[in-house]
N, C-alpha and C positions, 0 to 999 in steps of 0.2 A: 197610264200605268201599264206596265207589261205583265203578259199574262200571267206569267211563275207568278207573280206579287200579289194578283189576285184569288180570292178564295172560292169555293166551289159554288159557293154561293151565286157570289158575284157572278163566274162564268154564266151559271145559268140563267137568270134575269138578262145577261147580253143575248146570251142567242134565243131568248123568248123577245126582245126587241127584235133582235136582227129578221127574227121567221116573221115579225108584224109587221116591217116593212116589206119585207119580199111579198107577203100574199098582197098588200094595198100594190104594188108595184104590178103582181101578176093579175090585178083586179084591172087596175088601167092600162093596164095591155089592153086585157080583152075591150073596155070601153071603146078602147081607140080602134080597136078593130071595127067595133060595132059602127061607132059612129062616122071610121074612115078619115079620122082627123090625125092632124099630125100632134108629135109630142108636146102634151102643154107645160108647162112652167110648172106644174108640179112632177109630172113625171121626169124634167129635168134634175129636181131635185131628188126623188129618188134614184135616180139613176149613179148621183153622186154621192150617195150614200152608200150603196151598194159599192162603187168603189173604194169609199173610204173608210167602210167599215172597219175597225180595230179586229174584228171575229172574220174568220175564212168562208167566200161566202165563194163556191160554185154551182154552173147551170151546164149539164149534159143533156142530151140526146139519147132516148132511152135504145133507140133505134139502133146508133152503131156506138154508142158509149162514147162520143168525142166531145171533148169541152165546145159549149157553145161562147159561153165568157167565165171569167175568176176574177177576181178582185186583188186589189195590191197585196195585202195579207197576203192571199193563196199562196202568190207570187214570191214575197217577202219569206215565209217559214219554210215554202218547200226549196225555193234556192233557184226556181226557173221566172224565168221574165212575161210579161202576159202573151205574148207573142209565139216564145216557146212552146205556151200548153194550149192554146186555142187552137182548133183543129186536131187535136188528139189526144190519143186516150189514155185513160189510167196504166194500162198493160204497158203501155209506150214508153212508161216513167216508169214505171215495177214499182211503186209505190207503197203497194200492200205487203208488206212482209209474211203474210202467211194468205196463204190464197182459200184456206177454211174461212176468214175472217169476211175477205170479197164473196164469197157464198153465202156466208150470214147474213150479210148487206141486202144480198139480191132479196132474198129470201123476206125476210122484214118487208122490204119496197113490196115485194109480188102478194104478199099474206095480208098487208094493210095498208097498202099504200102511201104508207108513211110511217118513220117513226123518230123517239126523243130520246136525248143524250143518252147512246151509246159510245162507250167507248171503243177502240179502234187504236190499232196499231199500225204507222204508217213508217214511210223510210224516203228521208229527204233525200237531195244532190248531194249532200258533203256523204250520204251514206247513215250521218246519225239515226238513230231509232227515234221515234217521239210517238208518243201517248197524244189524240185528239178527242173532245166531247163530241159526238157529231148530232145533227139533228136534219132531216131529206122528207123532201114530200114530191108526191109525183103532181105537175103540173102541164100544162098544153098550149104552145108557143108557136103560133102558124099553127096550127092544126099536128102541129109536130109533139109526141109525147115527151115531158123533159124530167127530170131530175132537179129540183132547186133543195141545194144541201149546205149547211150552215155548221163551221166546226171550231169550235178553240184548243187552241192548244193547253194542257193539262200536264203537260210534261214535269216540268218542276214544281207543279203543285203534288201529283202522283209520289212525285221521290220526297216531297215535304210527309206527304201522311205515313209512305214506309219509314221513313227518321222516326216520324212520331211515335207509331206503331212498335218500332224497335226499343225505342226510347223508354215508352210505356211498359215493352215487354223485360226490358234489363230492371227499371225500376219495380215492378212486379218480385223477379225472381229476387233483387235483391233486399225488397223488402221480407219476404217471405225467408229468404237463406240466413239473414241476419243471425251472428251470434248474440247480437245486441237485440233487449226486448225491444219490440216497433211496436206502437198503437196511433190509431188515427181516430179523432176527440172530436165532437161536435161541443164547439164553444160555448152555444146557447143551454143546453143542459147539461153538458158534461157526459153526455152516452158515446162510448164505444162504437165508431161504427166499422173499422176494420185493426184486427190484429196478425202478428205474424207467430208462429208456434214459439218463439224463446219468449216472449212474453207471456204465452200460456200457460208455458214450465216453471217460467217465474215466480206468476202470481196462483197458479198451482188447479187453474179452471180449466175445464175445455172451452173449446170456440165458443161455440154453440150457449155455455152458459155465459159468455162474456158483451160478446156484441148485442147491442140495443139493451144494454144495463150503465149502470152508473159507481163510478168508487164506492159511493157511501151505498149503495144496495148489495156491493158485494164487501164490502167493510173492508177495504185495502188498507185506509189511512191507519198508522200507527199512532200519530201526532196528528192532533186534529191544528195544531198550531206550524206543523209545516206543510199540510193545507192550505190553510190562512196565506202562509209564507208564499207556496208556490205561483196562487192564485193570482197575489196583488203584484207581484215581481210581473207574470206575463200581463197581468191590465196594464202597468205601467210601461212597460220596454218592447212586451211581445214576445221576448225571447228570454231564457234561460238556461246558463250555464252549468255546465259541474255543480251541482249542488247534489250534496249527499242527505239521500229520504230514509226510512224505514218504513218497509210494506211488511204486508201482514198478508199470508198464503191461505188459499182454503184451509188448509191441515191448521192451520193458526202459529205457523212457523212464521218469525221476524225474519225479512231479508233487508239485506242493506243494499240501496244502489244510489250510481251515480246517477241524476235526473238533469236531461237536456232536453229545451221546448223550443219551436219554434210555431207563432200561428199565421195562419196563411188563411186568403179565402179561394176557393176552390167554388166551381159553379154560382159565384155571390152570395155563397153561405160561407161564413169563419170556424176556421177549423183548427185543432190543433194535433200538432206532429209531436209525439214523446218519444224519446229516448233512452231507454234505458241499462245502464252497464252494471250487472249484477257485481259486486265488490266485497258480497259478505264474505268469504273463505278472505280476503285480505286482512279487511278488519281484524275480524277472529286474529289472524296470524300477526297483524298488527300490535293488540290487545295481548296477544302471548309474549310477544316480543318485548313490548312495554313491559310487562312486568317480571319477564324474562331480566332486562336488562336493572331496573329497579333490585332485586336481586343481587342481581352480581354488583349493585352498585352498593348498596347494603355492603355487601359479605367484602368488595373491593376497597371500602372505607375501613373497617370495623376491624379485617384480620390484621393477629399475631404480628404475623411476616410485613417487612418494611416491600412495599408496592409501587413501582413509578411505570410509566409509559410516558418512553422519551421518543424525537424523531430521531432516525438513523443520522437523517443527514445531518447533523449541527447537536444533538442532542438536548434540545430543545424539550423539555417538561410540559406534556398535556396534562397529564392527571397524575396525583401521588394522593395513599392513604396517611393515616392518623399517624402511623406508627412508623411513618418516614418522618411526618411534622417531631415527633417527638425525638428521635434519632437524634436526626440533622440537625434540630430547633431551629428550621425555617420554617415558617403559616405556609399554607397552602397559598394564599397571596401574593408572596415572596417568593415563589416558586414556579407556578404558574405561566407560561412565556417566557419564561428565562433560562436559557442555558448552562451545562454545566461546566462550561469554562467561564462562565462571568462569576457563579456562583462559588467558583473553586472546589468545587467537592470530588475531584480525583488527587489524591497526591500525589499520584504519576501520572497525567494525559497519556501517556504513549500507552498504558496498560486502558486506557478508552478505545483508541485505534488498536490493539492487539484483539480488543474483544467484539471487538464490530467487525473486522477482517475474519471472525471465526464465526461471527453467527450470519455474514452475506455468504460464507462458504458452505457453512452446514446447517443453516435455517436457526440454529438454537448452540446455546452454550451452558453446561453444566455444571457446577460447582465449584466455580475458579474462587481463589482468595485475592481480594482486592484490596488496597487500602484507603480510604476515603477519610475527607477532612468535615468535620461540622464547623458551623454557624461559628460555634466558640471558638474553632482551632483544635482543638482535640483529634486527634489520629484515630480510628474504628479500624478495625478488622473486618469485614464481610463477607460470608460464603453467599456470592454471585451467582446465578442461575436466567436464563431469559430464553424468550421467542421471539422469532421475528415477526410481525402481524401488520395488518394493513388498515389503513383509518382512513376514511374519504380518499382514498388513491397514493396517501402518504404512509410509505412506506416507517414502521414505528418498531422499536424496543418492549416488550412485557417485561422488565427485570421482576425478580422474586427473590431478597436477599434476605439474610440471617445476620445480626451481630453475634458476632465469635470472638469479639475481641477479648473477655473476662476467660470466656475457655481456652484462647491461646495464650492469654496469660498463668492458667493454671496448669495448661501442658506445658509451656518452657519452663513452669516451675518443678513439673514433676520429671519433665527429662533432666533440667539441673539434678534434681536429687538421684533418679535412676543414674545420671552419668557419674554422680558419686561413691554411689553404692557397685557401679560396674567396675568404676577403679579401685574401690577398695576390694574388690574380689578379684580383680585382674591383677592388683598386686602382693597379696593372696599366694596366687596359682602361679603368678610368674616365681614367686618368691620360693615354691616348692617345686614348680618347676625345674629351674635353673639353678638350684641348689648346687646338683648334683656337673652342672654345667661349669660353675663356676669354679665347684674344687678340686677337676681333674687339670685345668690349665694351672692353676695356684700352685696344687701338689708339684705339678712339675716343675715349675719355676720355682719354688720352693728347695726339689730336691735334686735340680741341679744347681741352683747358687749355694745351698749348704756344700755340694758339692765342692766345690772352686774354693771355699774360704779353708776347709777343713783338709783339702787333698790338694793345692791348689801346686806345689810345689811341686808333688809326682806326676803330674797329668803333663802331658806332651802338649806340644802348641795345637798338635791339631783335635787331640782330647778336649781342651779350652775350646776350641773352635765349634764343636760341634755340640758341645754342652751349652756356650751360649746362641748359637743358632737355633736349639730347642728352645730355650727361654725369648728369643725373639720371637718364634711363630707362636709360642703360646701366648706373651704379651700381647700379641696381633691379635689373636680369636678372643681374648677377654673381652679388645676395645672393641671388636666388630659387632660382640656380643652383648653388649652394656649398648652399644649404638642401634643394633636393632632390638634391646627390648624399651627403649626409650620412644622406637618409632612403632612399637608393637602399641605401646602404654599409650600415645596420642591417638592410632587409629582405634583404639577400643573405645576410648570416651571422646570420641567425633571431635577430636582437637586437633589434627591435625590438619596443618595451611594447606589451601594446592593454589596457587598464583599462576592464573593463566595468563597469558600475554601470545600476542603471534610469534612463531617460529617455524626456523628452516629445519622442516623433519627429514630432510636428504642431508642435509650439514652434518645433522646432529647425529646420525647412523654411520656417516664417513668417518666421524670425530671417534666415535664408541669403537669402531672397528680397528681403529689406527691405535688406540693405547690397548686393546686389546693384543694386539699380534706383540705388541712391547713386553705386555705384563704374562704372553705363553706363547712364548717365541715359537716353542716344538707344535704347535698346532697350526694345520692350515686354512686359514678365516678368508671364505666365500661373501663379497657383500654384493646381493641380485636387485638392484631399483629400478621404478620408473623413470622415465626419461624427463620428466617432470613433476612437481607435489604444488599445489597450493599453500602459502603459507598460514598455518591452521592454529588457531586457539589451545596450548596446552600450559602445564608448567611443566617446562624444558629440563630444569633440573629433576625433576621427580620420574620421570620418563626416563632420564639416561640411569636414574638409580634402577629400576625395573628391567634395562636392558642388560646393564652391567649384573645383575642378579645371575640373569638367565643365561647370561654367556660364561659368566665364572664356575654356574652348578655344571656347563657344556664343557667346561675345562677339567672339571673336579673329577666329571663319571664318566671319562673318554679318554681314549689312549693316547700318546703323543702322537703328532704325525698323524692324526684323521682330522678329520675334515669337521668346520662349525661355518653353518651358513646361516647367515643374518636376510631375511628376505622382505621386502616392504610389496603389498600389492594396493590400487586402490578402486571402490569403484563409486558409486553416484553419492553416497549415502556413510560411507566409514571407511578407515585404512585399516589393512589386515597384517598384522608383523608375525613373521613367523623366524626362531630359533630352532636349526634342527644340528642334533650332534649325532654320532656312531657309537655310542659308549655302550654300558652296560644295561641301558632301560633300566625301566621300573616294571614292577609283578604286576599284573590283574588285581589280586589284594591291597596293595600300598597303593595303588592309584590314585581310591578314593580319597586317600587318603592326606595328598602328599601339600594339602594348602593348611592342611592342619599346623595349628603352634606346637613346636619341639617335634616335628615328625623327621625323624631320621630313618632312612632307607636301610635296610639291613646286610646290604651289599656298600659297603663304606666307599667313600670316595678313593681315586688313584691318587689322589698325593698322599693320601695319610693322615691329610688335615680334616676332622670332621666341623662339621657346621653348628650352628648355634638351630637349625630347625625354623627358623624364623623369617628365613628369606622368601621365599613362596605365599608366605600367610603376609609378609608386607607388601610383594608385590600387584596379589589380589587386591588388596584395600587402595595401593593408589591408582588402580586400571581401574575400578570402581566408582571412587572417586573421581575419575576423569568423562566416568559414562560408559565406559565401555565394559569387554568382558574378557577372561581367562580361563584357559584351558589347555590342557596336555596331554597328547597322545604316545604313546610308549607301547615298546612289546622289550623283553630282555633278551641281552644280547645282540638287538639292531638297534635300537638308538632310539632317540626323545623328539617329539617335535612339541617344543612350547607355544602356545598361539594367542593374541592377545589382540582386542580392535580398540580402536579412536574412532571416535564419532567426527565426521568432516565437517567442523567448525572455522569455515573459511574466516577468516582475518583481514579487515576492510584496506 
């Protein structure tokens, strides 16, 4: 066995051997002196002991300090050969790492003549340091005074006890540092024999009243049955898991902790190691949570409002209350696991994906109207509302909806009736309105065709000419005006169509401009585009009615020979059309005014022809209609600019 392996113990019993055979050896010396005999067969054998010793066994000369013999060992740990260190001295080898330590040596030899396991620091051939037990007694060989010293090496026994020492000393702090209570249990009675301060805090003692007492003298147990519990689990296994106790604190406060045991024997007495992870602030919070959620599961079953929590991804039904069961008249069973495409309850899917795309954008969605199918087939109305929330890592739906379908039935009934009572009062106001609209064209057509029948004979061809040229334009402004209060009459009571479909809004502005120059030749018509349009969602027709509006009123209040520019701009979001003429403007006071029904300018048009007042007020309603807006800037005397947007409704 090499030294490292052996224990301190051990070492020491070799070199009380090793020192019994050197004295029998230095005993028959002297015999053989005495007697003048040569070596006998026993001193042979010591002799070979002395070399074969396992322990370092040398004999100096106290005289000049040079090795008289060493043994294989010596030889073996210091790294030199028996040959090398015979005939010289320790100084020779510088052996002694600290030359206080070779003083101490002398010193011991010179005080007592001997002495026992000291240790000593030496420094072999490779250089290594090593730790030696040594044991020397002064002896007399030939009449010569000698040194016979006896050493083991200790080396990696040394570095075994600093491990342990270390080992001891980290397990110390960390029993003591522990967040977790630590106690150390003598098995046989159950007393306390060391704890660490979170344990104290714990169970609410100082040290000092804890160690060398028992559970039951300081009344820890809550349950004398998880006592019982604890007790028979370590007879049987020795060890204990996570098992959750209730202790009971000096103040007589309950704590609740995790309890882990392990027993062990320690110096041949059995002990037990406990564990403890304080846990009551969870529970408590566990217990609030519990019935925290019992609650909202109560109040989540029970309300009003129809409740589901679906997955985002598939829309998958974890929970729905009562008052979805009854809605939809599917059970909770039916429902459960099953998505809402197998169960059909969207009547449009794609307003499912509209509304998931709005609440991954903005976390929630608010009061959308949705229409869903029930169990029977029945179409509902529902004001939609939801959150987005997280369920075991799956991302989920909170919907919160309302049926609204009995109140959107009693609102389409009351706007039917409002829209009735709006056209019987729209036509009403038109009908006194345009009273006066209708009987100054009549009048004149009247009182130039009396004219023609009764004079018809005196009148010159070109008198005839010009009498029915009046009766033509005024037959014109009747029809224009019977045509817009018919489209006045539909956008009042929200009947009028608009049919969107894609179109070329650069076609359609080339189109408007080229019958324009036809129908006012004497005006010069500017048309300014982009170099490109997307083709955009409108009705084509109702658009070119709003443009032809706005270029006719540019033809009506501007002089011949000025300028009408048609100008389209576009940018991310809407098109922007602008009509600007050079004519007369509009006042600051008629501004306000000028989308009003029957509003005539008090600076009359330059042809002569006035308007029915109705143009403006229909071209509002189908810009409106279309999503967008109107408006018109003016100063009198420099001119109008009309302005009107489209919302950029690209077209697939």
């Amino acid at each position: 066995m090499r030294d490292s392996q052996k224990t301190r113990k051990q070492l020491l019993a070799e070199l009380v051997e090793a020192r019994r055979q050197l004295e029998l050896l230095a005993a028959a010396e002297v015999e053989r002196k005495k007697a003048g005999k040569e070596l006998t067969q026993s001193e042979e054998k010591f002799y070979k002991a002395f070399l074969s010793s396992p322990d370092m066994i040398i004999i100096t000369s106290i005289k000049d300090g040079k090795y008289i013999d060493v043994n294989e060992s010596f030889a073996s740990i210091t790294g030199y050969t028996r040959q090398e260190l015979i005939g010289h001295t320790v100084e020779d080898f510088n052996f002694f790492v600290d030359p206080q330590e070779q003083a101490r040596m002398t010193r011991l030899l010179q005080d007592r003549g001997s002495f026992k396991n000291e240790e000593f620091t030496f420094r072999v051939r490779s250089g290594e340091i090593r730790q030696w037990l040594c044991s020397a007694e002064i002896i007399d060989i030939d009449n010569d005074t000698c040194m016979i010293a006896v050493a083991a090496d200790i080396t990696e026994l040394k570095k075994m006890e600093q491990a342990l020492r270390d080992s001891e000393e980290k397990f110390s702090k960390a029993f003591s540092a522990s967040p977790n209570a630590v106690c150390l249990v003598n098995v046989a009675d159950s007393r306390f024999i060391e704890i660490n301060d979170s344990f104290a805090r714990f169970v609410g003692y100082g040290k000092e009243e804890i160690i060398g007492h028992t559970h039951d003298e300081l009344n820890l147990w809550v349950n004398e049955a998880d006592k019982n519990r604890m007790g028979k689990t370590l007879e049987e296994t020795g060890t204990l898991v996570n098992l959750i106790f209730d202790s009971r604190m000096k103040s007589g406060e309950i704590r609740t902790g995790l309890f882990s045991a392990q027993t062990l024997d320690i110096g041949g007495i059995r002990r037990m190691i406990l564990v403890i992870t304080d846990i009551t602030d969870q529970v408590k919070t566990e217990k609030a949570l519990q019935k925290s959620e019992e609650k909202f599961a109560k109040s989540f079953r029970a309300s009003p409002g129809i409740l589901s929590i679906t997955k985002v991804s598939d829309g998958t039904y974890l929970e729905v209350n009562d008052s979805f069961s009854r809605v939809f008249g599917f059970s909770r069973e039916e429902t459960i696991g099953h998505n809402s495409k197998e169960m059909g309850v969207w009547v449009n899917p794609h307003d499912r994906d509209k509304m998931v795309r709005e609440l991954t954008k903005y976390g929630r969605v608010s009061n959308r109207e949705f229409r869903f199918r029930t169990k029977a087939g029945e179409i509902r109305t529902l004001l939609f509302s939801a959150e987005q929330i997280e369920l075991d890592g799956e991302s989920c739906v909170l919907a919160v909806t309302n049926d609204i379908t009995d109140y959107k039935r009693m609102e389409a009934q009351a706007f039917e009736a409002e829209n009735l009572r709006q056209l019987d009062k729209l036509r009403t106001e038109l009908l006194a309105n345009v009273s006066h609209e209708l009987r100054t064209p009549l009048a004149s057509i009247k009182g130039f065709a009396t004219m023609l029948m009764d004079y018809g004979k005196r009148l010159t061809a070109k008198e005839k000419h010009e009498y029915l040229e009046t009766i033509d334009k005024n037959v014109d402004r009747l029809v224009e005006l019977i045509e817009q209060l018919l489209e006045m009459s539909r956008l009042g009571v929200g009947m009028l169509s608009i049919r969107k479909a894609p179109a070329d809004f650069i076609t359609l502005c080339q189109t408007v401009i080229s019958e324009a120059r036809v129908r006012a030749a004497d005006h010069n018509f500017v048309l300014e585009l982009p170099p490109q349009l997307p083709r955009i969602n409108i009705d084509d027709r109702r658009i070119r009615q709003v443009l032809d509006n706005l270029i006719d009123n540019a033809v009506k209040y501007s002089d011949s020979g000025t300028e009408i520019a048609l100008t389209v701009r576009k940018d991310s979001q809407e098109i922007l059309v602008t009509v600007t003429d050079h004519g007369v403007g509009i006042s600051k006071n008629d501004l306000p005014r000028v989308f009003n029904r029957m509003f005539h300018s008090p600076r009359g048009p330059k042809t002569g022809v006035p308007g029915a007042g109705l143009g403006l007020s229909i071209c509002k309603g189908l810009i409106e209609a279309h999503g967008g807006k109107i408006w018109i800037e003016s100063e009198e005397g420099i001119g109008t600019k009309c302005f009107f947007t489209l919302p950029l409704e690209t077209a697939p």
